[in-house]
C-alpha positions in Angstrom: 9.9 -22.1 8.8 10.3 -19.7 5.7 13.5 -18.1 4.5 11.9 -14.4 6.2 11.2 -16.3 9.6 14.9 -17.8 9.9 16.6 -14.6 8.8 14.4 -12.4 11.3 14.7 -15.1 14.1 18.8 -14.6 13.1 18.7 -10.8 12.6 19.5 -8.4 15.8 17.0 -6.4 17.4 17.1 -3.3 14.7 16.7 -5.6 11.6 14.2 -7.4 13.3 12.5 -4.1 13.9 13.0 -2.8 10.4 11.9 -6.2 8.6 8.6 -5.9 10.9 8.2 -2.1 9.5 8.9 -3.0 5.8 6.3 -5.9 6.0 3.4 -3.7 7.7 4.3 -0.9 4.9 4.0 -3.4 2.1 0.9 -4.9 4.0 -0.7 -1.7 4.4 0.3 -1.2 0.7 -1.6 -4.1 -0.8 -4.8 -3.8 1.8 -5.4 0.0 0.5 -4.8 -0.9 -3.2 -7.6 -4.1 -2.7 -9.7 -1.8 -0.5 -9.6 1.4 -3.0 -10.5 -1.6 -6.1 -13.4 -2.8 -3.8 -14.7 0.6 -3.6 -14.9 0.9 -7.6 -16.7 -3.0 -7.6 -19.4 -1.2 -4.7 -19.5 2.1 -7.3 -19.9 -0.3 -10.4 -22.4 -2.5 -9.3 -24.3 0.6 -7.6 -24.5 2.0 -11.0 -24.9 -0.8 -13.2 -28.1 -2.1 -10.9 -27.0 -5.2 -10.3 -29.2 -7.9 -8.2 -30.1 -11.4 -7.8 -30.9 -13.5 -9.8 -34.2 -15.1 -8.2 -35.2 -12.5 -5.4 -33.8 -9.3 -7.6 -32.1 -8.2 -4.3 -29.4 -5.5 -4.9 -25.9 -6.9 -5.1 -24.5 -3.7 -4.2 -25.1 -3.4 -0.3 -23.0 -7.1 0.4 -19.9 -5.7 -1.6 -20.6 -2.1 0.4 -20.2 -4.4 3.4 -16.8 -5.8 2.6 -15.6 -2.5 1.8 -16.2 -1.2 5.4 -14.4 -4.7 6.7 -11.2 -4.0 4.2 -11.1 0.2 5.1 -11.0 -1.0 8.8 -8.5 -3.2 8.2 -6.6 -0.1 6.4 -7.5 2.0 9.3 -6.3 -0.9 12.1 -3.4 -1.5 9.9 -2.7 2.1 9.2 -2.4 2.7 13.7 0.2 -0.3 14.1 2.3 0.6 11.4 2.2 4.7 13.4 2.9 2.6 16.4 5.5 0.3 15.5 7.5 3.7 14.0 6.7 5.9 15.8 5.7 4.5 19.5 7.6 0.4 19.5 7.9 0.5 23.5 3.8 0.6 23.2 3.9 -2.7 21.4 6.8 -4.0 23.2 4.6 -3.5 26.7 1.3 -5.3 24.7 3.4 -7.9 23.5 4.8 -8.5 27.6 0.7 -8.3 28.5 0.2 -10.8 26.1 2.2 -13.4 27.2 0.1 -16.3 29.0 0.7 -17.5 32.6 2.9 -20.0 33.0 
């Protein structure tokens, strides 16, 4: 285990809660900085007419493509980090639903 996973497995239940909301803030720090830079590579290679190099097939739609994966992700991300602020017993009762059958 890492030094975070031992010191939240350690922590009571409010620092547990505030390490979980400081890690989704960073996350969903670091996802919209990489999404946003994605955006200018989609813009870049729009412009610049970029393609392959044996069919000439424009480069621009595939990076286009894992902008729209990476601004979900910001949007998912974006609704758990509301949720674990604003609404944790909502995320308390999924995690309950979650657990398997024993």
């Amino acid at each position: 285990p890492t030094t975070a996973d031992l010191l939240w497995a350690n922590a009571g239940p409010r620092w547990q809660r505030a390490m979980d909301v400081f890690a989704t803030l960073v996350l969903l720090f670091v996802v919209t900085v990489h999404t946003y830079c994605l955006f200018d590579k989609v813009a870049s290679t729009y412009q610049a007419n970029i393609s392959t190099f044996s069919l000439r097939l424009p480069t621009w739609p595939l990076f286009a493509v894992a902008w729209l994966r990476d601004a979900a992700a910001v949007l998912l991300i974006g609704v758990r980090t509301w949720r674990l602020i604003f609404q944790p017993e909502a995320l308390a009762r999924a995690a309950d639903l979650a657990r398997p059958v024993e």
